[in-house]
N, CA, C and O of each residue as an XYZ file, in Angstrom:
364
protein
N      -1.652      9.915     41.114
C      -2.528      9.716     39.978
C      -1.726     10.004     38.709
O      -1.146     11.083     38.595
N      -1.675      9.096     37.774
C      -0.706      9.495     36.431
C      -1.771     10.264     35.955
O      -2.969     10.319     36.231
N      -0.837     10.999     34.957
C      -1.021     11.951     33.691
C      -2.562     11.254     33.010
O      -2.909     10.100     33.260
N      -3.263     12.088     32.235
C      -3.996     11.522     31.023
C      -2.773     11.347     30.067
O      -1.601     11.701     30.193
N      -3.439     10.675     29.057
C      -2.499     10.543     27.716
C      -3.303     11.178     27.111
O      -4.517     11.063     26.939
N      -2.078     12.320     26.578
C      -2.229     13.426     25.759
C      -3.643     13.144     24.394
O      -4.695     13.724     24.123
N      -2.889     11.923     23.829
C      -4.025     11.689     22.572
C      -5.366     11.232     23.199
O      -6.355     11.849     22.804
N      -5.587     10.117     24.237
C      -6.968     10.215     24.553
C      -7.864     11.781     24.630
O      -8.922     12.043     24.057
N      -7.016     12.707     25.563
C      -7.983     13.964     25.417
C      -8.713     14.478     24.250
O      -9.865     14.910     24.184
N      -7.650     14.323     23.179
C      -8.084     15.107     21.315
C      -9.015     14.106     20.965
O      -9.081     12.901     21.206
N      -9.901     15.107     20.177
C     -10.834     14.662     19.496
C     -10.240     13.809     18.106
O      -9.385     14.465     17.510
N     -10.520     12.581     17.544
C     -10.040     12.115     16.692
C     -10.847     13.003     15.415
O     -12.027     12.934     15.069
N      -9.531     14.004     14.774
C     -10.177     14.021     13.236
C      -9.369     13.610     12.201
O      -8.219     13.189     12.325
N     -10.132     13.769     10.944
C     -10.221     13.167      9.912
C      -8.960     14.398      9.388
O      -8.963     15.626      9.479
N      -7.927     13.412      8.813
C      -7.128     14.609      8.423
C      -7.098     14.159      6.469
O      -7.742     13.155      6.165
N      -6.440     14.844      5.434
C      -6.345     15.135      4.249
C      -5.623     13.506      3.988
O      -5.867     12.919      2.934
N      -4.902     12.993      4.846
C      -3.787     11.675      4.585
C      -4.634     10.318      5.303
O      -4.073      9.246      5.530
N      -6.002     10.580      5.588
C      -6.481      9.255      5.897
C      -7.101      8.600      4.759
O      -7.547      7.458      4.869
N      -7.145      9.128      3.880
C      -7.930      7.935      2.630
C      -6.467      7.366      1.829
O      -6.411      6.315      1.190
N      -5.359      8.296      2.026
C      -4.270      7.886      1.196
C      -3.551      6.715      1.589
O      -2.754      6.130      0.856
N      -4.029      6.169      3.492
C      -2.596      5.419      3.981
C      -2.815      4.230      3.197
O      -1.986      3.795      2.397
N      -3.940      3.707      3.433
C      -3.984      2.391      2.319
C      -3.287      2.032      1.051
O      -2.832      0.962      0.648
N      -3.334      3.294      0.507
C      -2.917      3.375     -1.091
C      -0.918      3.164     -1.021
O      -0.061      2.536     -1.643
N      -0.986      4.206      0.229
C       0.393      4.362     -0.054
C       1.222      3.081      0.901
O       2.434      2.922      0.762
N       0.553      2.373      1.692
C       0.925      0.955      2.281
C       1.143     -0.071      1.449
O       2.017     -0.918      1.632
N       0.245     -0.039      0.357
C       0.082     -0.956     -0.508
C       1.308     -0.745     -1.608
O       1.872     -1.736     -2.072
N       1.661      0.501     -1.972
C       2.442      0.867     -3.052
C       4.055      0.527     -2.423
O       4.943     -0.034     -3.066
N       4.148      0.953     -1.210
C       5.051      0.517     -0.905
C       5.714     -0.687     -0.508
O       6.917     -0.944     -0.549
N       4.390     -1.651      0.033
C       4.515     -2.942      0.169
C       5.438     -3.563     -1.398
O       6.522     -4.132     -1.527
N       4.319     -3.086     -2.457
C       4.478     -3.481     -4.091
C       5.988     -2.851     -4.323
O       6.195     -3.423     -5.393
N       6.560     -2.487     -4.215
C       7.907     -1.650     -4.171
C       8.837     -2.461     -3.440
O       9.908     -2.750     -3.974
N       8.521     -2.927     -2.106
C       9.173     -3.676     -0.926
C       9.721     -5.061     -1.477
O      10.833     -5.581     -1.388
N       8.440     -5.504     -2.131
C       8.402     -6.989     -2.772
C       9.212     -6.487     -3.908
O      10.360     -6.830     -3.626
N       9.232     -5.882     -4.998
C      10.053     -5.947     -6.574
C      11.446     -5.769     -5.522
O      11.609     -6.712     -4.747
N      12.094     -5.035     -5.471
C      13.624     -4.970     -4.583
C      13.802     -6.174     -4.044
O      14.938     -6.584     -4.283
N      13.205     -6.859     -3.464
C      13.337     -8.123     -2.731
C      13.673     -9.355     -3.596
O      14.299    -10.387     -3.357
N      13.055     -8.898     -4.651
C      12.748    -10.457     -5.994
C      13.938    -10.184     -6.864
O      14.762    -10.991     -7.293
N      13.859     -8.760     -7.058
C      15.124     -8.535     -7.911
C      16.080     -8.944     -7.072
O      16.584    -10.047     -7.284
N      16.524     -8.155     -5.959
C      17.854     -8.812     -5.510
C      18.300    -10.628     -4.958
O      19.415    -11.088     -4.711
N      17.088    -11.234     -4.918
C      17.225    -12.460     -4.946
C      17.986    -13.036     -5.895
O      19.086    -13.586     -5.944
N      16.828    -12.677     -6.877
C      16.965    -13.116     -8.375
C      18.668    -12.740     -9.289
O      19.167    -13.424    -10.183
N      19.337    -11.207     -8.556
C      20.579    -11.494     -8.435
C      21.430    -11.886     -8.191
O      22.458    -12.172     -8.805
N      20.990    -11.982     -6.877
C      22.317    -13.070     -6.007
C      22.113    -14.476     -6.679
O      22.989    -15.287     -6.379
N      21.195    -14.897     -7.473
C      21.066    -16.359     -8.287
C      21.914    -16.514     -9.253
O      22.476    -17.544     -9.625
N      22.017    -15.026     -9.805
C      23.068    -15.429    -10.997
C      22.227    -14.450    -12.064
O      22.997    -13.829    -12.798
N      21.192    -14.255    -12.239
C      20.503    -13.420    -13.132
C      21.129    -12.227    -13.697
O      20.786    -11.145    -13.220
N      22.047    -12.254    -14.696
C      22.697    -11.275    -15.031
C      22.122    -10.148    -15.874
O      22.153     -8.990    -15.457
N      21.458    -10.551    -17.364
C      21.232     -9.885    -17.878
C      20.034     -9.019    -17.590
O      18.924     -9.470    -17.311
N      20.359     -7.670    -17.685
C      19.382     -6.494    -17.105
C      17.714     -6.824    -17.689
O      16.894     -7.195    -16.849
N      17.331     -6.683    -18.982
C      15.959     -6.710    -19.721
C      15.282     -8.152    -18.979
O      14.184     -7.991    -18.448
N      15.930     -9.614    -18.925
C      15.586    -10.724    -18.235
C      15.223    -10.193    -17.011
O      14.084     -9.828    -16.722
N      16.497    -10.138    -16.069
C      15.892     -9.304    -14.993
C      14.946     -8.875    -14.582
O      14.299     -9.516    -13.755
N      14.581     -7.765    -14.975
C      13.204     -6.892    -14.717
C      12.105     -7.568    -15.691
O      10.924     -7.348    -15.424
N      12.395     -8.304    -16.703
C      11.046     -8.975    -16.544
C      11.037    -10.283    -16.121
O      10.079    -10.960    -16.494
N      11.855    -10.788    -15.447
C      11.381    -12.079    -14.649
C      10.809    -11.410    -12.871
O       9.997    -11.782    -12.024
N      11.658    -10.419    -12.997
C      11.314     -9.819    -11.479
C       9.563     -9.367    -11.565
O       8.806     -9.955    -10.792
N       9.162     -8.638    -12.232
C       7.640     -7.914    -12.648
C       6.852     -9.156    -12.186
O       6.105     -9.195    -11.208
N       7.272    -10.683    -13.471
C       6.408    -11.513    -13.301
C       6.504    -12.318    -12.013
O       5.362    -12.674    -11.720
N       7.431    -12.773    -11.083
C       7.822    -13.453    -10.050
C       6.543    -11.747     -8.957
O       5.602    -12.125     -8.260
N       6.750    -10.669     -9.046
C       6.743     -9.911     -8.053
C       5.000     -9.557     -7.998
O       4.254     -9.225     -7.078
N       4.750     -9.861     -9.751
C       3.614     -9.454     -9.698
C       2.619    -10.481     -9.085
O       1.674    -10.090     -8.400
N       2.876    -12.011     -9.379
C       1.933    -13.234     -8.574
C       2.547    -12.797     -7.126
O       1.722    -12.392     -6.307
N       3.462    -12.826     -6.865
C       3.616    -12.791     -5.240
C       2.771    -11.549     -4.484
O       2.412    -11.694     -3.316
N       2.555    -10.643     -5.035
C       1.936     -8.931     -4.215
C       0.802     -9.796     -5.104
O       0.495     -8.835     -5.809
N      -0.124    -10.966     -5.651
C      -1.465    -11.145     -6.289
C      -2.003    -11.480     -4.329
O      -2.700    -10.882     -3.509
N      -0.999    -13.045     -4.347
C      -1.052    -13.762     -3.199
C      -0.761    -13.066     -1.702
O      -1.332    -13.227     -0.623
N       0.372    -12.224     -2.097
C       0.674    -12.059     -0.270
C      -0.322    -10.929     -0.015
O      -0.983    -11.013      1.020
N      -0.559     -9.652     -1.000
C      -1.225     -8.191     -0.812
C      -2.613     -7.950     -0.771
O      -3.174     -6.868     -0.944
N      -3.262     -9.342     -0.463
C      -4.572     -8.787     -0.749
C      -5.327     -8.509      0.259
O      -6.505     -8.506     -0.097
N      -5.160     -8.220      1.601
C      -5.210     -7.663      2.706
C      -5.297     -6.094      2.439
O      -6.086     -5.254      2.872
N      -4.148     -5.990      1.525
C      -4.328     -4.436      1.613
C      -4.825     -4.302      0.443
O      -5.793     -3.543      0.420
N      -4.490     -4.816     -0.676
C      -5.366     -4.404     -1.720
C      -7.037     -4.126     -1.830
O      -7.715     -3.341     -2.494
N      -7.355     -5.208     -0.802
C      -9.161     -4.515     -0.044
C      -9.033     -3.580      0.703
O     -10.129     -3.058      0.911
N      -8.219     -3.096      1.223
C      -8.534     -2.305      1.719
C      -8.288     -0.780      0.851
O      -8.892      0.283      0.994
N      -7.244     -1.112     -0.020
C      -7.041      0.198     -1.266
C      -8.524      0.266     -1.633
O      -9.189      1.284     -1.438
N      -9.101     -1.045     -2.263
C     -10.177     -0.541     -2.883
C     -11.394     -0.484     -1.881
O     -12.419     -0.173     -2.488
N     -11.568     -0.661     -0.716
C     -12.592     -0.125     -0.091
C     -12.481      1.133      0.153
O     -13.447      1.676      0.690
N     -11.404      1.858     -0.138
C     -11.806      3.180      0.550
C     -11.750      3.943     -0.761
O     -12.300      5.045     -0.743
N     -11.150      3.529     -1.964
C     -11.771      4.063     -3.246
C     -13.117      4.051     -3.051
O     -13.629      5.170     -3.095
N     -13.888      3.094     -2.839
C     -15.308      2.717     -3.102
C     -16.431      3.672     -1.755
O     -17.636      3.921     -1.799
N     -15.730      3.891     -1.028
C     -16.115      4.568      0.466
C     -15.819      6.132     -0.538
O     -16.818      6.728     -0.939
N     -14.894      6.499     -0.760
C     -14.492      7.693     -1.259
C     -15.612      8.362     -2.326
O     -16.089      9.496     -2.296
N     -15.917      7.055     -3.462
C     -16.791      7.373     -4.413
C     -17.949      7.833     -3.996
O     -18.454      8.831     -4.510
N     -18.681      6.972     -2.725
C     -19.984      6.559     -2.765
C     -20.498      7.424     -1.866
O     -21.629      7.477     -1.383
N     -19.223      8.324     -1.638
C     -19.790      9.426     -0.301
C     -20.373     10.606     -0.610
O     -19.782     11.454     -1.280
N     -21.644     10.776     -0.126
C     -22.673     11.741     -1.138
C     -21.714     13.509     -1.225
O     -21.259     14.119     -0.257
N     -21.670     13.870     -2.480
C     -21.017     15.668     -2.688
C     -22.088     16.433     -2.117
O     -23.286     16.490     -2.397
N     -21.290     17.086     -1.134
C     -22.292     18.493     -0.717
C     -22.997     19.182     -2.232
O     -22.407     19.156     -3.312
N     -24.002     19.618     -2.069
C     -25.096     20.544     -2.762
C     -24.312     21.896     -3.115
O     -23.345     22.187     -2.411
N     -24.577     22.497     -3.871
C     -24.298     24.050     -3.609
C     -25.116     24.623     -4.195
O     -25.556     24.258     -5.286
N     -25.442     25.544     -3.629
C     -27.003     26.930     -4.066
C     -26.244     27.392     -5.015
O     -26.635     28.322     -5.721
């Protein structure tokens, strides 16, 4: 007879880093994509630095509009889950 698996036994809780993964998936995705555009956009020939970073922003910012919005619902559903969740009372 195999083993249980360890995690089926535990009770699933709610730890301090479950409302954050969204946020921080997303930020890093948005991070993943600018590095990616910039260094494209270098290897093209894009020399000058100020061009650069703002052709990269605008190229990076429509692309994370189009590719991120998977997670971007989900950033803001759990803002909106977060808000709407009633505050304990206190005597």
């Amino acid at each position: 007879m195999p083993a249980p698996d360890a995690k089926s036994d535990r009770p699933h809780r709610a730890s301090n880093l479950d409302p954050v993964h969204p946020v921080l998936v997303y930020t890093a995705s948005r991070i993943g994509l600018f590095v990616v555009t910039l260094g494209v956009l270098r290897l093209l020939g894009l020399q000058n630095p100020l061009v650069l970073i703002i052709v990269t922003f605008l190229i990076s910012g429509i692309a994370s509009y189009v590719l991120l919005s998977k997670q971007r619902d989900a950033v803001s559903t759990r803002i909106s889950d977060k808000i709407d969740r009633p505050k304990p009372q206190s005597d």
